[in-house]
Structure formats: C-alpha cells, structure tokens
N, C-alpha and C positions, 0 to 999 in steps of 0.2 A: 340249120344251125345258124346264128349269130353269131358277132364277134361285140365284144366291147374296144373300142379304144382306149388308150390311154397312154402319157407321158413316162416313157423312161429313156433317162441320161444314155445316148448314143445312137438311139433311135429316132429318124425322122417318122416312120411308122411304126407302131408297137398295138397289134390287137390280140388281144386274149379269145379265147373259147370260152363258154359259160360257165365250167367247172373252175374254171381260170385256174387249170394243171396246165394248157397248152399254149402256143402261143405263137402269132408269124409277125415278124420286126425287119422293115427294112433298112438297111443301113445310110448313112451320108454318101457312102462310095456306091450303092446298089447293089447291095449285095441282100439275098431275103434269107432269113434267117430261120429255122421251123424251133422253136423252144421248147421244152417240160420244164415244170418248174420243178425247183430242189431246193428244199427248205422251206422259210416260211417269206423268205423275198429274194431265195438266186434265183436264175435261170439260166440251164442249162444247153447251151445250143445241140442240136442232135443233125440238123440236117442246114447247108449251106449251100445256095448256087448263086451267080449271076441273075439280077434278076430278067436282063437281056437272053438269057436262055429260058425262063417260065418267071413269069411275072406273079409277084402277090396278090395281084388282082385276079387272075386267072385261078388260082389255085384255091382262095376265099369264096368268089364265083361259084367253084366248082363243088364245095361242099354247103351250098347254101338247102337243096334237098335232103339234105342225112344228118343223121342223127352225133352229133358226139362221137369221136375213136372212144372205143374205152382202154386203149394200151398207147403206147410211143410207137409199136411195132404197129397196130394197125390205122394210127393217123401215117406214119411212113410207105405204108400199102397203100397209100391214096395218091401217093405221088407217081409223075409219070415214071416209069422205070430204069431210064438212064440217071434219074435223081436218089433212087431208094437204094444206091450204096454209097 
C-alpha cells in the first residue's frame, strides 16, 4: 500500500490511503492520529496515541506489503494491540 500526502489545517503530517477513506495525521503536539473519512471533507479520528509509544512511521512501514483494510475495524486489527481499544 501507499499513502499520498497532503496538507490539512492542524496536521504537521496528514497521509491518506489510496481509497482516501483512511488516513494517519500527526499532530503539532505528536500525537498520531488513525482517521475515516465522513463525508465528503470531515475526518473522523477513530484511533489516537502518543506518537512516543508507536510512531507513524512504524505503523505506515508496516503496511507497506498489504493490500488496503477494507473496514475501520480491520485497518484497527493492524494496530499493535495495546492501541486497538
């Protein structure tokens, strides 16, 4: 999988998935943010850690062999398991 980047207000890093349904945004404070999108320009944050505990980089890395989640619930199954509640 790929990501695209791109600029959104609050985000020093903001990259979409290809579908650009999903999306990981790091924050000014570092905080990684895992997004769906709602509507036709929100985004809905679904998952939030310190990025000091799994870094965005790690976690973008890590799906760079696989295919697309096709849910919120099995892009959240990727996460390591102290993160997916």
């Amino acid at each position: 999988m790929y990501f695209v980047t791109t600029k959104v207000p609050g985000y020093i890093l903001f990259s979409m998935m290809p579908s650009e349904r999903f999306a990981v945004g790091l924050t000014e404070q570092r905080m990684v943010h895992l997004l769906e999108k709602s509507g036709d320009r929100d985004w809905r944050v679904i998952r939030e850690w310190p990025a000091a505990t799994y870094s965005h980089t790690d976690f973008m890395a890590g799906l760079r062999e696989r295919e697309e989640p096709a849910s919120a619930g099995d892009l959240i199954a990727l996460l390591p398991t102290a993160l997916q509640s």
